[in-house]
N, C-alpha and C positions, 0 to 999 in steps of 0.2 A: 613356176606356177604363178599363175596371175591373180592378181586379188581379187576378181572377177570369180575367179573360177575358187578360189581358197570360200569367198563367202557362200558360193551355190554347194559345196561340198561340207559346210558343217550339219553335218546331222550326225726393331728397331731399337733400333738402338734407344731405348728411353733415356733424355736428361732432365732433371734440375734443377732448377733455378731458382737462386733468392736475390728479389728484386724489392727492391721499396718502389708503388708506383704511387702515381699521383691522382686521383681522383677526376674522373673523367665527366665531361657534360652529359646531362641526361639523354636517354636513347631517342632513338630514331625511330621512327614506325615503317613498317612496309608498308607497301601499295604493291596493285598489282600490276603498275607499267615498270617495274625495274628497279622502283629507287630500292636504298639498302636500310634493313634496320639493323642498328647496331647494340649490343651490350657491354656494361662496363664493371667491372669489379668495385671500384669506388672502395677497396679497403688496402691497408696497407700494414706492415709491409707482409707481402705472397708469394707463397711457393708455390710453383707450376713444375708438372709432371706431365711425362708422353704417358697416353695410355695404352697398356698394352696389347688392349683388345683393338679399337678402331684406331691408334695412332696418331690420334688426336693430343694437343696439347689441353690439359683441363688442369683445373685448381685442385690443389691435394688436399684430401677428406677420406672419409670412412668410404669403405668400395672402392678407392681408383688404387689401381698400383702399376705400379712402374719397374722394369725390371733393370735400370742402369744404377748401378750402387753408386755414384758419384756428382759431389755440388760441385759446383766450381765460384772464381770470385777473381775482379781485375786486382791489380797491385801495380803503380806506377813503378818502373823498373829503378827510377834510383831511391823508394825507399823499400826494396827489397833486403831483406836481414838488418845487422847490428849493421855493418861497416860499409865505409863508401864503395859505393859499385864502380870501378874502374870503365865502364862501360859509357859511364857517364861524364867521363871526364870529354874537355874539349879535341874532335876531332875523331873521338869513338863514336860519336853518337851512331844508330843504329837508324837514326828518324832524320834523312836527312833533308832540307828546305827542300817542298815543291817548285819552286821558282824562285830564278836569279833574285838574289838580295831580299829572299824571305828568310824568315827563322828557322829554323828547324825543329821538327816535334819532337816531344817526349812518346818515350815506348813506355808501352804496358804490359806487362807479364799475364798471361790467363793461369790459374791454379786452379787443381782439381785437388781433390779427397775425397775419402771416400763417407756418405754423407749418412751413416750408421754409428759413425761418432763423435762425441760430443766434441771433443779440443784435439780434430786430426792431426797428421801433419802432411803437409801442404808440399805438393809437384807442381811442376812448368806440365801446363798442358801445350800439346805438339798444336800446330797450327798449319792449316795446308800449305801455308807460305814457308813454315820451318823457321819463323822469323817473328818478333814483337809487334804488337800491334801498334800503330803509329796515331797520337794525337795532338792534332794542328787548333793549337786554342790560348791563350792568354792564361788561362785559369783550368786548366785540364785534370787536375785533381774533382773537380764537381763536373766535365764536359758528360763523358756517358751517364752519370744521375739527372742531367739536364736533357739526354735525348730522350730516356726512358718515362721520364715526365711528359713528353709531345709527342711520342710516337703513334698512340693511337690514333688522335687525329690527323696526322699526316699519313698514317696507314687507311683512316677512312678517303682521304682524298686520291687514290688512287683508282686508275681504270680499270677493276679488277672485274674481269667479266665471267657472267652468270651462266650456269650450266644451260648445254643445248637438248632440248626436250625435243622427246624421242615418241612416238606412237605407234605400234604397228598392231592392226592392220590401220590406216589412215591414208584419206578423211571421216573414212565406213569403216563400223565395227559391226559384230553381233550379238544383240540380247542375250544371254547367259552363253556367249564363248568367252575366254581368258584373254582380256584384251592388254596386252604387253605397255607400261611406261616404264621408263628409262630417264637417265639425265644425264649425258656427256658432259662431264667440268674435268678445268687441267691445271695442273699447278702453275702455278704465275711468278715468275719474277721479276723483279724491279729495283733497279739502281739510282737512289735517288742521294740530295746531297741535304745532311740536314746541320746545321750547324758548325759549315765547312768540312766535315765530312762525309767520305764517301761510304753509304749504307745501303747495304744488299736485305731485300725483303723478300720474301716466299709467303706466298699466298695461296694456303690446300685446302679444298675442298674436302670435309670432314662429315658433313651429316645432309640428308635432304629429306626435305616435307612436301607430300604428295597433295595436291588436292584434285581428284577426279570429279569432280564439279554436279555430283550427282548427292552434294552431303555429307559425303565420305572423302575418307582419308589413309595418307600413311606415314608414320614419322611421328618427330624426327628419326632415322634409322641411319644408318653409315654405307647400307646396302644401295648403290647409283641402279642398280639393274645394267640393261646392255642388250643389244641386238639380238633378233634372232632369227635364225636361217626362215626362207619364206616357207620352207615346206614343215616348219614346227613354228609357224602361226595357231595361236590357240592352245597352246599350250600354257601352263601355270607355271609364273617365278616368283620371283621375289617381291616382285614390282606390281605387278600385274592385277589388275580390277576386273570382277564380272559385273555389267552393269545390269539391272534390272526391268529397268524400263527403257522403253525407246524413246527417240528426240535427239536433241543436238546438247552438249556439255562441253562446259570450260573446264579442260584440266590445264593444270599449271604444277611449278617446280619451285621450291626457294630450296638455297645450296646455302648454306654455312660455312663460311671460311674463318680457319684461322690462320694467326699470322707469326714470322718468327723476324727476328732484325739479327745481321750482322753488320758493327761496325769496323770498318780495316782491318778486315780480315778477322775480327775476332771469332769467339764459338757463337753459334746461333741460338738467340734470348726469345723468350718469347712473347709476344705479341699482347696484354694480358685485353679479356673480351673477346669477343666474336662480331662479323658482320655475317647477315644475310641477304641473300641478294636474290630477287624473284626473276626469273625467267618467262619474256612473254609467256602469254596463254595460249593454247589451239583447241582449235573446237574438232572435236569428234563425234559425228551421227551415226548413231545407233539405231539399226534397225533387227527388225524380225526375221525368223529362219520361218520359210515355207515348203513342207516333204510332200509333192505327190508320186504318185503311182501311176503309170503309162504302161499299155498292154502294147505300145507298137513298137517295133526293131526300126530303129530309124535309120539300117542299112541300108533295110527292107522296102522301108517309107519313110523317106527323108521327109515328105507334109507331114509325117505323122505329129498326134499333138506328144507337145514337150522337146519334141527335136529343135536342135540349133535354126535359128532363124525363123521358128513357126510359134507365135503368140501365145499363151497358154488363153483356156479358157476358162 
């Protein structure tokens, strides 16, 4: 069905984490060509939590819960227990030089417990590599406190692109029918190297704010909306605005991303803040629904008035 004819016819896994982070520069502002506004915890040190409900990583308080019963925390693997770790002897190492006649790194053990109480006691968490994590640094007892200090800004400099907004029926709606928005966004990842090592970021799209340019709003909600078949145009979602008056309107999208860091392999930290990033705007005109009534069969009489190709009067 054509939109011609649609407008004539209306009538986890949660984890974790405890980080010391380091107080980030003040935010960012949006605008409505793209750039991103960011926010920053600026308190230390913070426990981050997956939330249950939208999956989201957010700061732990009253209301959020999380259903992974487990912290975790690195351990350089040769001050693991009382006694020397044989592991560490020369020729065991586990971390071995990236390049002819470099050093080789120290491994680090990931530990999990379970984080309901107070003086656990502490496991090797599994790693998809099956293997320690490896760090290439002079001073690697403080290396990951030293990424988790800069990673927000290095997470804001990435190209992390902003949800694709969606209209239907468009570039024409109608006055009091259920005009459909939506916001396609996709998880993003990126391999970057921060402090000679190599760090995997994930970047999800968590919350979106509507603005249907007419005043109105919706959000932040976790609800993106999403397509819908042509012939269930006009129908009510989640997304979805009646506009009231007719004219032309700016709707627009800003998407929320948050963010998580793995380095070499380790379990994935999180990101602490949010950015939000705007999605151009598209203008949508709205206009008005007109019903008359015609006595002629334009089988009958194709001139008749209202029939296909005869002018109304």
């Amino acid at each position: 069905m054509s939109k011609e004819r649609w407008l004539s016819r209306f009538s986890r896994v949660g984890v974790i984490f405890l980080l010391t982070s380091l107080c980030g520069p003040p935010a960012l502002a949006a605008t409505e060509n793209g750039e991103a506004r960011w926010s920053n915890t600026g308190v230390k040190p913070l426990v981050y939590i997956r939330d249950g409900e939208s999956g989201g990583l957010v700061r732990s308080g009253p209301g959020v819960v999380s259903d992974d019963p487990n912290q975790y925390k690195p351990v350089l693997q040769c001050q693991v227990g009382e006694n020397f770790d044989k592991k560490c002897l020369p020729g065991q190492l586990q971390c071995p030089a990236r390049e002819p006649g470099g050093k080789p790194g120290t491994a680090v053990i990931w530990k999990v417990a379970p984080r309901a109480l107070e003086n656990p006691t502490w496991s090797d968490w599994k790693s998809p590599s099956d293997g320690p994590s490896c760090l290439y640094d002079q001073k690697p007892e403080d290396l990951l406190a030293r990424i988790a200090g800069r990673i927000v800004s290095d997470f804001r400099t990435l190209p992390i692109t902003p949800a694709v907004l969606g209209i239907q029926p468009s570039p024409h709606t109608l006055r009091g029918a259920e005009t459909n928005v939506f916001a396609d966004a996709a998880e993003q990842r990126f391999d970057v190297v921060i402090l000679g090592q190599k760090v995997r970021v994930v970047a999800t799209p968590a919350e979106y704010t509507y603005s249907y340019g007419d005043g109105s709003g919706l959000g932040p909600t976790i609800f993106a909306g999403g397509p819908l078949p042509e012939e269930q145009w006009g129908e009510q979602t989640r997304t979805s605005h009646v506009y009231k008056q007719t004219g032309d309107f700016q709707v627009s999208v800003s998407t929320t991303f948050r963010g998580t860091y793995s380095v070499n392999d380790g379990p994935d930290l999180p990101i602490p803040g949010t950015g939000e990033f705007a999605s151009p705007a598209q203008t949508v005109s709205v206009w008005r629904s007109v019903t008359r009534n015609y006595a002629d069969n334009c089988l009958q009489n194709p001139q008749g008035e209202g029939c296909p190709g005869v002018p109304s009067k």
